[in-house]
C-alpha positions in Angstrom: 5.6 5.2 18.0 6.9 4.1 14.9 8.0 5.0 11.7 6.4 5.1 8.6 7.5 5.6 4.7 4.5 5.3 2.1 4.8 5.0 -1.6 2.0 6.5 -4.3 1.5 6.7 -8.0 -1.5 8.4 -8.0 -4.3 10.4 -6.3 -3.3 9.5 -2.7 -6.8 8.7 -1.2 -5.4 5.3 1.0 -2.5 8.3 1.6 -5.4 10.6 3.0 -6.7 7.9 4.7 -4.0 7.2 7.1 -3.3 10.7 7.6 -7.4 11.1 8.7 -7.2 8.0 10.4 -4.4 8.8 12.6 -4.5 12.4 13.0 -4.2 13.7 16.5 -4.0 10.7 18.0 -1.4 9.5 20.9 1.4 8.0 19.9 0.2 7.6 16.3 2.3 6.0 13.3 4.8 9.1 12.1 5.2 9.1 7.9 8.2 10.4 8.1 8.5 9.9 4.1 6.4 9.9 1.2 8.1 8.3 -2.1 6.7 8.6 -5.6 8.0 7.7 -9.3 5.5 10.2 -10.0 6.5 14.0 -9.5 3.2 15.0 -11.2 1.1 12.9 -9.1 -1.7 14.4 -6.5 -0.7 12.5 -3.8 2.6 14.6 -3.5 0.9 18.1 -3.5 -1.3 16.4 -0.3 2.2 15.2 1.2 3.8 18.4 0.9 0.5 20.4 2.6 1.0 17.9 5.6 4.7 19.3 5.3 5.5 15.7 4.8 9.1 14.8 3.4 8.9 13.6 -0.3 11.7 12.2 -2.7 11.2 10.3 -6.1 12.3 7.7 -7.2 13.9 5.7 -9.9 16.1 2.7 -10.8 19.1 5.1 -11.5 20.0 8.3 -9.4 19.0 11.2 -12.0 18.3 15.0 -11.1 15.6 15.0 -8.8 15.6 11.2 -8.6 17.5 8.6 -5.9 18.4 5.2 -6.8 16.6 2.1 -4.9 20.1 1.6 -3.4 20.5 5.2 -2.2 16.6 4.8 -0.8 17.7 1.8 0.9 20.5 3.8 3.2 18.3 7.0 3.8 15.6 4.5 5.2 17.4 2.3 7.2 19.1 5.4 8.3 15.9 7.2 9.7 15.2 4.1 11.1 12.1 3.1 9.3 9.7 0.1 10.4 7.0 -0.3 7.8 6.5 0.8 4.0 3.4 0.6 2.5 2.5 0.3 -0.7 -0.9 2.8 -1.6 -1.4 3.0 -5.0 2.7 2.3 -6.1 2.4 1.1 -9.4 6.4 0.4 -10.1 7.4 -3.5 -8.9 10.1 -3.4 -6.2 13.9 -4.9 -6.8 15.2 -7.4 -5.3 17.4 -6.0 -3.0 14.8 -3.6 -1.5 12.4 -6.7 -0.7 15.3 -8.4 0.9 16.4 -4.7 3.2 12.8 -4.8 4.2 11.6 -8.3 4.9 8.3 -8.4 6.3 8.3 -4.9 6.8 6.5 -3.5 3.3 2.7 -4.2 2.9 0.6 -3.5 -0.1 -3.2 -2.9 -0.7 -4.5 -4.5 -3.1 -8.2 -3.9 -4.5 -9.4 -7.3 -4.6 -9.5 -10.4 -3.4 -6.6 -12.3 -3.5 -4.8 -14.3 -4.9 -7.5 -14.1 -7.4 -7.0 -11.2 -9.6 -3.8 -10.3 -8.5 -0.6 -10.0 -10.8 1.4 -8.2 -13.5 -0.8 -5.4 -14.7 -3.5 -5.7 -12.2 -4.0 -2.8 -10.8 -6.7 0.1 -10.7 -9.6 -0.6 -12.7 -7.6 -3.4 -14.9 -8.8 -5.6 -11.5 -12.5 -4.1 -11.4 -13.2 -4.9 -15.2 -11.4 -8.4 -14.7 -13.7 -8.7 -11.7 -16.6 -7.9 -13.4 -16.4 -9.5 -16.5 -15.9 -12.8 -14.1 -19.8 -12.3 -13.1 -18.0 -12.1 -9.8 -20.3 -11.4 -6.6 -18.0 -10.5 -4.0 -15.3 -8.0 -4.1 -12.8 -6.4 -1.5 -9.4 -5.2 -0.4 -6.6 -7.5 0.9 -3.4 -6.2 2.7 -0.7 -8.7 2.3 2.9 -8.3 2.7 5.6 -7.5 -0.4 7.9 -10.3 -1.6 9.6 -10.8 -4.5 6.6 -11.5 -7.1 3.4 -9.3 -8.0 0.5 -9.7 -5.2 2.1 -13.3 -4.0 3.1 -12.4 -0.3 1.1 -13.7 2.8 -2.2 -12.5 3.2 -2.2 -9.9 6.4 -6.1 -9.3 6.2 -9.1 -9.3 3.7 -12.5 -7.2 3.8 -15.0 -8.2 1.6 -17.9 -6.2 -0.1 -20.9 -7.0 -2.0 -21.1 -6.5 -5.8 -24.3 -8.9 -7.0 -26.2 -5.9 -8.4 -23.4 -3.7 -10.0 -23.5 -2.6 -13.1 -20.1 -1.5 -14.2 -15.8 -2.1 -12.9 -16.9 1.9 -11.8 -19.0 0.4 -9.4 -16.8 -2.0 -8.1 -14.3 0.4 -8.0 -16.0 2.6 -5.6 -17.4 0.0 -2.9 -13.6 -1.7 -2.5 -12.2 2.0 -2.1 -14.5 2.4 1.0 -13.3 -0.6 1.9 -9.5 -0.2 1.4 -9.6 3.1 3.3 -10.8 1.4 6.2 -8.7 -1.8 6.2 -5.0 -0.5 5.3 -5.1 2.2 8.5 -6.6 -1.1 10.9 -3.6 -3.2 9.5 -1.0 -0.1 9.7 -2.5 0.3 13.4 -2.4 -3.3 14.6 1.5 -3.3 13.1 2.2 -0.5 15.3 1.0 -1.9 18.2 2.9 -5.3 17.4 0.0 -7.7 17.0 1.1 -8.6 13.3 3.2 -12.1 13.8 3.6 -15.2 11.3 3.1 -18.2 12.8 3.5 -22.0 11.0 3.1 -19.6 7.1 0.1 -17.8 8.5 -0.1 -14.0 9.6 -2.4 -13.6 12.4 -3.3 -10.5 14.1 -3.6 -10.9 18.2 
């Protein structure tokens, strides 16, 4: 089993879909943490009914708030293996990409590295997508490195968008899609069949 720490901004559906995806089975993935810069967000209520432990977030230690330093210790200290990123919105420092190297994965509604970047996120990417006259959409995983949406490519699910007729649209096929794909990557981590191998990640 290993250990898991996810970090949301919003509604938590990727969040849900882990939980669902996982739920009763054997040696399953534990979330041991949920971690938001957003006290108001929904994913937390959902956390907290799955008596999941939450703590915010920011880049200075206020009331109610650790610092990315103090996050660091408490989760090295509970001795966690993989953060993902579902639905974060806040870039990560430095210094936690370094504590974590190849350890914290994202999902990412599109295709990338197209339409990927600083302020592409929610339905930014599915109007940029569809004002491109785009006809395929999807989800990638990749893993977290220093710059927006620029680490290697774990895996990719595409879906078809020819006959959509609004970012809404695409917006709702790549969710189906994402809810699927982050708990098969999460799951093939777990099992250790994630390795890089001459820059590529391939799954075994």
């Amino acid at each position: 089993m290993i250990n898991l720490t996810v970090f949301v901004s919003g509604r938590g559906s990727n969040l849900k879909a882990l939980y669902n995806f996982f739920d009763k089975k054997s040696n399953a993935p534990k979330i041991k943490f949920v971690v938001s810069d957003n006290p108001d967000c929904q994913a937390i209520d959902f956390a907290k009914s799955k008596k999941t432990d939450v703590f915010f977030i920011s880049k200075k230690a206020t009331s109610g708030k650790v610092s990315w330093s103090e996050a660091i210790r408490l989760l090295k200290k509970e001795n966690i293996d993989l953060v993902i990123l579902a639905g974060f919105l806040k870039k990560l420092p430095d210094e936690f990409v370094k504590a974590f190297e190849n350890k914290i994965i994202n999902i990412h509604p599109a295709l990338l590295p197209s339409f990927g970047g600083k302020g592409m996120y929610g339905i930014n990417v599915h109007k940029t997508v569809y004002e491109s006259s785009a006809k395929v959409s999807g989800a990638t995983v990749h893993f977290v490195n220093e710059n927006y949406d620029e680490g290697k490519i774990i895996a990719q699910r595409c879906v078809d968008i020819s006959d959509v007729k609004s970012p809404e649209e695409i917006a709702d096929r790549v969710l189906k899609i994402e809810h699927e794909l982050l708990p098969y990557v999460v799951s093939k981590f777990a099992e250790g069949k994630i390795k890089i191998e001459n820059s590529r990640v391939i799954i075994e």
